[in-house]
DOFI-855194 format. One line per field, with one value per residue (C-alpha): residue number from 1; residue in one letter; chain; x, z, y negated. Coordinates in steps of 0.25 Angstrom, whole numbers, always signed. Layout:
k	(NUM	...)
r	(A	...)
c	(A	...)
px	(X	...)
pz	(Z	...)
py	(Y	...)
***
This chain:
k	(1	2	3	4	5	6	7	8	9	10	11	12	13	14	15	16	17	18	19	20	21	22	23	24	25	26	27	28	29	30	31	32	33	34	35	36	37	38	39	40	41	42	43	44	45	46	47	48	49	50	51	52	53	54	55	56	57	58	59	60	61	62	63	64	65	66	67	68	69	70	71	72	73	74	75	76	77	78	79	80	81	82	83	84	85	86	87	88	89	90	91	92	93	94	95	96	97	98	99	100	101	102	103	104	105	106	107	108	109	110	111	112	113	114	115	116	117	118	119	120	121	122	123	124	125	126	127	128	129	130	131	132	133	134	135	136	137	138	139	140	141	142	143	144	145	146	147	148	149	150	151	152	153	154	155	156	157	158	159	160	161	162	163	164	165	166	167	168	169	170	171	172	173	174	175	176	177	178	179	180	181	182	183	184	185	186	187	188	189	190	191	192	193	194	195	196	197	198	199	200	201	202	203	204	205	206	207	208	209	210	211	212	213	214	215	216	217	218	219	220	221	222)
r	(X	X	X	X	X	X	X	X	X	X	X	X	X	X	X	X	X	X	X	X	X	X	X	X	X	X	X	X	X	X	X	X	X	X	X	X	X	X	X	X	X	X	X	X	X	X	X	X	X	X	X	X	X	X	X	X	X	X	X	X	X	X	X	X	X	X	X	X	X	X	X	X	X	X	X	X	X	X	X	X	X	X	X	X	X	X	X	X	X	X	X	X	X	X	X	X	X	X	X	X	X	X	X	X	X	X	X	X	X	X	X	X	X	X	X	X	X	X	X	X	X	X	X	X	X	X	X	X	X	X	X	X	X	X	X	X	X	X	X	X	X	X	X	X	X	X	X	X	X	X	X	X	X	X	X	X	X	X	X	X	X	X	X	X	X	X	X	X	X	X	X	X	X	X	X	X	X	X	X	X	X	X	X	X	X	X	X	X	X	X	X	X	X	X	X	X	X	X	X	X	X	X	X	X	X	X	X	X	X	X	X	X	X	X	X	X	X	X	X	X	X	X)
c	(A	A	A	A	A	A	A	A	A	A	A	A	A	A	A	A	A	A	A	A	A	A	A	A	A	A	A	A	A	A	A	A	A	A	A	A	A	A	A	A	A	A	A	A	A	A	A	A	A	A	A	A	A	A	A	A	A	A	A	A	A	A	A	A	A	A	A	A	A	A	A	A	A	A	A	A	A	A	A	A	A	A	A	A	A	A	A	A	A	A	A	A	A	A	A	A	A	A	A	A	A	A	A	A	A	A	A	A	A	A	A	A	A	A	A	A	A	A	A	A	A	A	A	A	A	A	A	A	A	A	A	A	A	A	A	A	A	A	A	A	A	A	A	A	A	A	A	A	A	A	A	A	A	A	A	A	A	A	A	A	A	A	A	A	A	A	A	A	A	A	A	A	A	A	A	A	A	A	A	A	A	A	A	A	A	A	A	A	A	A	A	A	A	A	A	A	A	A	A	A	A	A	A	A	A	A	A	A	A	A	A	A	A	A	A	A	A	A	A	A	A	A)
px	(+816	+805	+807	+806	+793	+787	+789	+784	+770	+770	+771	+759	+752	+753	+751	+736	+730	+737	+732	+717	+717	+721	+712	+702	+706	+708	+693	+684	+671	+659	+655	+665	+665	+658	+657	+648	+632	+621	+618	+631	+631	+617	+622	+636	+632	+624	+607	+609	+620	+614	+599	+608	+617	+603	+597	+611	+614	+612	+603	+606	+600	+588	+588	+577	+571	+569	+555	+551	+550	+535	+533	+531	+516	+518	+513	+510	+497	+490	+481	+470	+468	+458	+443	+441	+432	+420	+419	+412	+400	+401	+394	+387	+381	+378	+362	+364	+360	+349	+348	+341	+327	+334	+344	+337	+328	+340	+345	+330	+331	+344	+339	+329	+336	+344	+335	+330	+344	+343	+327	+325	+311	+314	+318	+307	+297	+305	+301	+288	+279	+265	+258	+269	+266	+276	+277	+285	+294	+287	+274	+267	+262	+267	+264	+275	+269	+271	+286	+288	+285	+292	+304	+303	+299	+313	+321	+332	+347	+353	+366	+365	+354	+355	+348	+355	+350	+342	+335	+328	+318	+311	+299	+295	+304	+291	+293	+302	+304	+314	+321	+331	+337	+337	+348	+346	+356	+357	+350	+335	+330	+332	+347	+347	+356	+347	+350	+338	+336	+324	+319	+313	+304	+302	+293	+297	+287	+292	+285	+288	+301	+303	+303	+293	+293	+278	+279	+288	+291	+301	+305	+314	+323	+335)
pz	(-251	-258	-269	-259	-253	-267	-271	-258	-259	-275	-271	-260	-270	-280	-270	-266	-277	-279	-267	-270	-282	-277	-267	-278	-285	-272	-269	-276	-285	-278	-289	-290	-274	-270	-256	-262	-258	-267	-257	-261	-274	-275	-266	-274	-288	-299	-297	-310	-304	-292	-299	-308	-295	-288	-298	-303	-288	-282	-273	-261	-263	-251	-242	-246	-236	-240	-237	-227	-231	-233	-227	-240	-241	-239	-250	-241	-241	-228	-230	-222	-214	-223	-218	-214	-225	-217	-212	-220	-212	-206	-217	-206	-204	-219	-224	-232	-247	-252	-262	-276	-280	-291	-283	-271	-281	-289	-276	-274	-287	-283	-271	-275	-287	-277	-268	-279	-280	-266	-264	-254	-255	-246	-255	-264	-252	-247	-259	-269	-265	-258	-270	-280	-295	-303	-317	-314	-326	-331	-332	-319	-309	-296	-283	-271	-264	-278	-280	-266	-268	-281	-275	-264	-273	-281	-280	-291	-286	-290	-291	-297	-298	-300	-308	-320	-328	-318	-320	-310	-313	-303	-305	-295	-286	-282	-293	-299	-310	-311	-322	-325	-326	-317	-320	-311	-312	-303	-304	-305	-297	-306	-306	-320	-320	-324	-328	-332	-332	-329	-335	-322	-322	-306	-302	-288	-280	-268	-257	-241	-246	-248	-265	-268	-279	-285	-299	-307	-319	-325	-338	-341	-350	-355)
py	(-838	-844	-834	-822	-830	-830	-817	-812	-819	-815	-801	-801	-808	-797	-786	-792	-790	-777	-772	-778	-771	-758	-758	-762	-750	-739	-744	-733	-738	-737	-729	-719	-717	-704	-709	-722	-717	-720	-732	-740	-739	-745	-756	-759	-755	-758	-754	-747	-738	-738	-729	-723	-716	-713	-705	-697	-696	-681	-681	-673	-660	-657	-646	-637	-631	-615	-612	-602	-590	-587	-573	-565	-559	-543	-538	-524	-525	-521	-510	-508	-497	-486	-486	-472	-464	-460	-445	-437	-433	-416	-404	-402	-418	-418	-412	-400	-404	-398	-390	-397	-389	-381	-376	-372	-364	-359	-354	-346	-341	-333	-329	-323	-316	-311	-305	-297	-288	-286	-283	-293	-300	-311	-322	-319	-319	-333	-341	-337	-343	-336	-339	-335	-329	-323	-314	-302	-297	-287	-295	-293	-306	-306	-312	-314	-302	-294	-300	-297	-283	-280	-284	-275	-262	-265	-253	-257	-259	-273	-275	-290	-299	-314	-325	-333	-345	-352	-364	-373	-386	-392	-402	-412	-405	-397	-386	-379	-368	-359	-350	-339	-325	-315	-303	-291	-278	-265	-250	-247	-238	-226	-230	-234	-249	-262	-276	-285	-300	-308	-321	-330	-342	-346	-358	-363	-374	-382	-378	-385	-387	-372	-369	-357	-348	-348	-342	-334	-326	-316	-310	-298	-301	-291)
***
């Protein structure tokens, strides 16, 4: 009997500390369980551990907010609207633009040339002057009542007569003189066919706005 009692209290004697230290052992180290949070392992462990854990700890990622998306600038750029060009004024709301000196006698000259193929006096009684002087061709001094009738005792048939080579210069605006070449063609009156040219120097004075022929000469020239 007291052999079975003895053996009974040496075998819970020997199981304790079994259990104890298997519980030790089934008991996971504080630094080995992942369910330990940083907070334990500063209160249980070493200080040293404890920095050592924070710093290789990984710290839990933040949110980041996305940014709201800015409204990109459109690069359309807006184009304004085109300022409408200003009409140009009517042809008939515009002056008419005036002829320069030399041109408006240049014209006279042609006129005048002209007339001549045609035996009409009146653009040579339009513009020489009352007190025009001339040097006919064949030497002779005219006046504007001479030149007048000279024209009107022509009996020769033209069929061309125009001026070539004419030159203006005007001084002062005032005065102007006046070269060229006159070339006359046609019949005389025998029938016989005749082309001459004539040498011309004209010198025009600005008179009430009007230009006046007030002296002129003439060459024949082959």
């Amino acid at each position: 009997m007291k052999t079975t009692i003895f053996a009974l209290a040496l075998a819970v004697a020997t199981s304790v500390p079994l259990a104890i230290a298997q519980e030790v052992t089934s008991r996971p180290s504080p630094e080995s369980s992942p369910e330990l949070t940083v907070r334990d392992k500063t209160t249980n462990s070493d200080p040293s551990v404890s920095v050592t854990t924070e710093k290789t700890a990984s710290p839990t990622p933040k949110s980041q907010a996305s940014p709201s998306a800015t409204k990109a600038p459109s690069t359309a750029k807006t184009t304004p609207s085109p300022t409408p060009a200003p009409s140009a004024p009517s042809t008939a709301s515009m002056p008419a633009k005036k002829n320069t000196p030399e041109a408006t006698i240049r014209e006279i000259e042609e006129k005048w040339e002209a007339s001549v193929g045609r035996h009409d006096s009146s653009v040579a009684q339009a513009y020489l002057a009352d007190d025009f002087r001339g040097v006919s061709s064949k030497g002779k001094v005219m006046t504007k009542a001479n030149l007048l009738s000279e024209m009107k005792k022509d009996t020769d048939t033209y069929t061309s007569s125009k001026n070539g080579k004419v030159d203006v210069r005007v001084f002062g605006g005032q005065f102007a003189v006046a070269t060229g070449i006159s070339t006359e063609a046609g019949k005389a009156k025998d029938g016989k066919d005749f082309k001459r040219s004539f040498r011309w120097t004209d010198v025009w004075v600005l008179r009430k706005d009007t230009w006046q022929c007030v002296a002129s000469q003439a060459i024949h020239v082959e």
